[in-house]
C-alpha positions as CSV (number, residue, x, y, z in Angstrom):
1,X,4.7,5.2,-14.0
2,X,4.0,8.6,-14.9
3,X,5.8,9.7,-12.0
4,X,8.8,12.3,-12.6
5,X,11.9,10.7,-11.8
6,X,15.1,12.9,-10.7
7,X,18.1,11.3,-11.2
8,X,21.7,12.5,-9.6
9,X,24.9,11.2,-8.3
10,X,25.1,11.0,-4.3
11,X,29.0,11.1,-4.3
12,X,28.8,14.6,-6.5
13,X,25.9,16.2,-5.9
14,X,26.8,18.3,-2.1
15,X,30.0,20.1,-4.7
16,X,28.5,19.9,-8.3
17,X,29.5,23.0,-9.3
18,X,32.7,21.6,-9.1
19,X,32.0,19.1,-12.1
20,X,30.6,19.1,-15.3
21,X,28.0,16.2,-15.5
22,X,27.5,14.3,-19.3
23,X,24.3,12.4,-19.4
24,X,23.5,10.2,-21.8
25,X,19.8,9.4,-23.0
26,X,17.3,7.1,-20.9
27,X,16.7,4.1,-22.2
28,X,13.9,2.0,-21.5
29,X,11.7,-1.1,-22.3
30,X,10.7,0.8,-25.9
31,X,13.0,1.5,-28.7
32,X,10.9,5.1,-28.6
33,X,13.1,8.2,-27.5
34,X,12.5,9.1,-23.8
35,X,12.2,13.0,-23.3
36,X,13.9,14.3,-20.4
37,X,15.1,17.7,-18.9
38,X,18.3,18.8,-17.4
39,X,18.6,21.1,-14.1
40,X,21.8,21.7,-12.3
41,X,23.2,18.1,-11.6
42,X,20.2,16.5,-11.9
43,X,18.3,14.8,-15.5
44,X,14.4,14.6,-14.5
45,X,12.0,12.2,-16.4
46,X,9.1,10.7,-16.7
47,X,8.8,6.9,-17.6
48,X,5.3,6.3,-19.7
49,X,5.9,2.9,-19.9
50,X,6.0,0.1,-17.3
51,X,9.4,-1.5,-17.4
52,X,13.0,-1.6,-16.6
53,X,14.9,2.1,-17.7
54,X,18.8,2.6,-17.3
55,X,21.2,6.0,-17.7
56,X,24.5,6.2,-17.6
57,X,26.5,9.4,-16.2
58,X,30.0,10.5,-16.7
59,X,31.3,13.5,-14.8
60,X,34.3,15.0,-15.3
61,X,36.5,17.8,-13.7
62,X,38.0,21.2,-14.9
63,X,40.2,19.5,-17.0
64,X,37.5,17.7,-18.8
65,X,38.9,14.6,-17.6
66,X,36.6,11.9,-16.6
67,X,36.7,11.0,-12.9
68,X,33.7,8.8,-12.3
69,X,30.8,6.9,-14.3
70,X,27.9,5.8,-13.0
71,X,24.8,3.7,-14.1
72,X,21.3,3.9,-12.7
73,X,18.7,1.6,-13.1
74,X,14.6,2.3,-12.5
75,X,11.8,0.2,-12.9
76,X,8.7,1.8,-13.9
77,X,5.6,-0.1,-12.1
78,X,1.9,0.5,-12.4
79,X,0.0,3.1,-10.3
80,X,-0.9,0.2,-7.8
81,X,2.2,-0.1,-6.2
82,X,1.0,1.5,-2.7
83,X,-1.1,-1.9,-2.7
84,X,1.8,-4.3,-3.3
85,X,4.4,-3.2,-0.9
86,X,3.6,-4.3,2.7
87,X,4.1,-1.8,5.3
88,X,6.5,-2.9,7.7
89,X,6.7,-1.7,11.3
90,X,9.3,-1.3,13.8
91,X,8.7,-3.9,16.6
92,X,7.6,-1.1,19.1
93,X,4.8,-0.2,16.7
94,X,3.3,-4.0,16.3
95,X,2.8,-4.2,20.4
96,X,-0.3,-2.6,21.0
97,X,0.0,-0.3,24.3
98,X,-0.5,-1.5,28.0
99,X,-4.5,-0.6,28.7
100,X,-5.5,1.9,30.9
101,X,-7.1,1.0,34.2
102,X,-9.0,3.8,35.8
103,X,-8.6,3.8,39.3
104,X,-11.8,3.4,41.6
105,X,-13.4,5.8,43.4
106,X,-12.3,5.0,47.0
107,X,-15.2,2.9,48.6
108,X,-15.0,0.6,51.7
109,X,-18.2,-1.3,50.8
110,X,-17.7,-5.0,49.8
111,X,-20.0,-4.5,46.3
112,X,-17.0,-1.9,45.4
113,X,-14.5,-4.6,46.2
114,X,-16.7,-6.7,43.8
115,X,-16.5,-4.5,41.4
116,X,-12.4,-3.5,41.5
117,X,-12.2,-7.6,41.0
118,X,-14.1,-7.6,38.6
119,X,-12.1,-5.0,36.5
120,X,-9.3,-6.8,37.3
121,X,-10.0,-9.8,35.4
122,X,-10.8,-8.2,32.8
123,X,-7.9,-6.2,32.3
124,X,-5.9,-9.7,32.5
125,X,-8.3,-11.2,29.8
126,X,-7.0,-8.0,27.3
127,X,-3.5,-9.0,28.1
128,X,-3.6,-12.5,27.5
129,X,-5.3,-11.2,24.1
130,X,-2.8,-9.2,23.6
131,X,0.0,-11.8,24.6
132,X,-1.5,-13.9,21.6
133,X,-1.4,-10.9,18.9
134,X,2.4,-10.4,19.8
135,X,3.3,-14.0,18.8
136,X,1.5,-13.5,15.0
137,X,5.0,-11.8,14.1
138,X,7.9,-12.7,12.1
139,X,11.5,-11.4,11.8
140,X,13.5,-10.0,9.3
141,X,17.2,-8.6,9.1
142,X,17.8,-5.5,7.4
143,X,21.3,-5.0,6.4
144,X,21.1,-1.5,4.0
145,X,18.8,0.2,1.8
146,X,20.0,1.7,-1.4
147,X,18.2,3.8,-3.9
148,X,20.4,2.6,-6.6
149,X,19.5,-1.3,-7.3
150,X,23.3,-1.8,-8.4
151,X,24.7,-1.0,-5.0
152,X,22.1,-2.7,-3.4
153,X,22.7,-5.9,-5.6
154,X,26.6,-5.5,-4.4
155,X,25.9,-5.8,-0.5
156,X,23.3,-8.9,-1.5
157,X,26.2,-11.0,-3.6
158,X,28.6,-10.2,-0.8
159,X,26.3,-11.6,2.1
160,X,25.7,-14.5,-0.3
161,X,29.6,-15.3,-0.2
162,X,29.8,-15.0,3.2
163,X,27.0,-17.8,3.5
164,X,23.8,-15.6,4.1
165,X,20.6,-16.1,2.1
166,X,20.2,-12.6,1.1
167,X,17.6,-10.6,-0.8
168,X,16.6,-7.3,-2.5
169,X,13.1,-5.8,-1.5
170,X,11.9,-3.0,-3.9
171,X,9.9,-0.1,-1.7
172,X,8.2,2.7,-1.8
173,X,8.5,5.7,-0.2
174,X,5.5,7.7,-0.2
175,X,6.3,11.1,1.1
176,X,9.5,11.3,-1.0
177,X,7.9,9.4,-4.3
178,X,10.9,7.2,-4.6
179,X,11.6,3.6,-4.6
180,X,14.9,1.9,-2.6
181,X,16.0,-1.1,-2.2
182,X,16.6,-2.9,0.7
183,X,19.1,-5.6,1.2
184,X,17.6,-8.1,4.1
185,X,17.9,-11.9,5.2
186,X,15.0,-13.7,6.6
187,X,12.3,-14.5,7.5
188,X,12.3,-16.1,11.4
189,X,9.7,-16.9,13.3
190,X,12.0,-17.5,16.5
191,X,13.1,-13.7,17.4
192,X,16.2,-15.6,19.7
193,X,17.2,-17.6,16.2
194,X,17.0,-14.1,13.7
195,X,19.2,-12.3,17.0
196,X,21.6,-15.0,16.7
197,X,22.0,-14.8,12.8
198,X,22.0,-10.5,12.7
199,X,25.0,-11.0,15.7
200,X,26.6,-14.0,13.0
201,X,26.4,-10.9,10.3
202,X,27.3,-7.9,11.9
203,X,30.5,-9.9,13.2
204,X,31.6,-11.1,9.8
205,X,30.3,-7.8,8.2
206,X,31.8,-5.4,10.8
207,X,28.3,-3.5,10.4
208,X,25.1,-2.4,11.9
209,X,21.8,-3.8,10.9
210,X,18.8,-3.8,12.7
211,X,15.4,-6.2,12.9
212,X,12.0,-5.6,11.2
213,X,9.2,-7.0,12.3
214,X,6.1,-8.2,10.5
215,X,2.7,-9.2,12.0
216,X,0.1,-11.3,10.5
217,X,-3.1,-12.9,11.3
């Protein structure tokens, strides 16, 4: 909410000059008019409300003939939202590094020997630790993400079909200010079991996905 929202058509926008683009008025969750503003391809507004918004586009070409429509659907959410999405991390990020072991100083005495032993077991003691964080994971397929929820919702009813219990996760990216939505299947605790069901998928699918990983206490 109170976020400016700028709304364009992927297909169209790298030749828009080409096309002439005829929006049609936001509506959202109010029966109050939503102001906007037009610039280039793009309509830019700002939902006030929290709630579901949709706006429909028709672009047409020289000829004024209509070649494509497309609808567009946002959902305005409180200010919070950076506290309701989990963060997830790729599986490289959850391991924590190998520790660093400072090599001794070299000594021939048998209280440095002690010492180097002593070191040792330690340094074994962090990886077991570390051994047991790497377990608190689990696994999740990620087939796409869209930032239209309508194509997004296409890939989930396809997987469905096919026999896959799909789902649609809303998120939000920070440093762009925009929400996608991500298509996924999951979640495993067994990594060999969620590798044998993303091989089942990309099979059937003929595409590539790729495995998120979630850690927990």
């Amino acid at each position: 909410m109170n976020k400016a929202v700028k709304v364009y058509s992927q297909d169209y926008h790298q030749d828009a000059e080409n096309y002439t683009f005829k929006w049609e008025p936001p509506k959202g969750p109010s029966k109050n008019a939503i102001s906007f503003d037009l610039k280039n391809d793009m309509l830019i507004f700002t939902p006030e409300v929290e709630g579901d918004y949709q706006i429909h586009l028709s672009i047409t070409d020289i000829s004024d003939e209509v070649i494509a429509e497309e609808m567009f659907y946002y959902r305005a959410i409180a200010e919070t939202v950076e506290v309701a999405i989990a963060k997830i991390k790729p599986e490289e990020e959850i391991l924590p590094p190998p520790s660093m072991v400072k090599k001794p100083k070299k000594q021939t005495t048998p209280k440095a020997r002690k010492k180097k032993s002593s070191k040792s077991s330690k340094n074994t003691d962090r990886q077991s630790k570390t051994s047991r964080k790497s377990e608190n994971v689990d696994y999740i397929i990620q087939i796409a993400a869209w930032p239209s929820l309508e194509q997004a919702r296409k890939d989930q009813l396809r997987l469905i079909e096919e026999g896959f219990d799909a789902f649609i996760e809303r998120h939000y990216l920070k440093e762009k200010d925009e929400i996608w939505y991500r298509v996924r299947i999951g979640k495993f605790s067994n990594k060999n079991k969620a590798l044998e069901i993303q091989k089942q998928v990309e099979s059937i699918l003929g595409i590539k996905s790729w495995l998120d990983v979630i850690s927990f206490k």
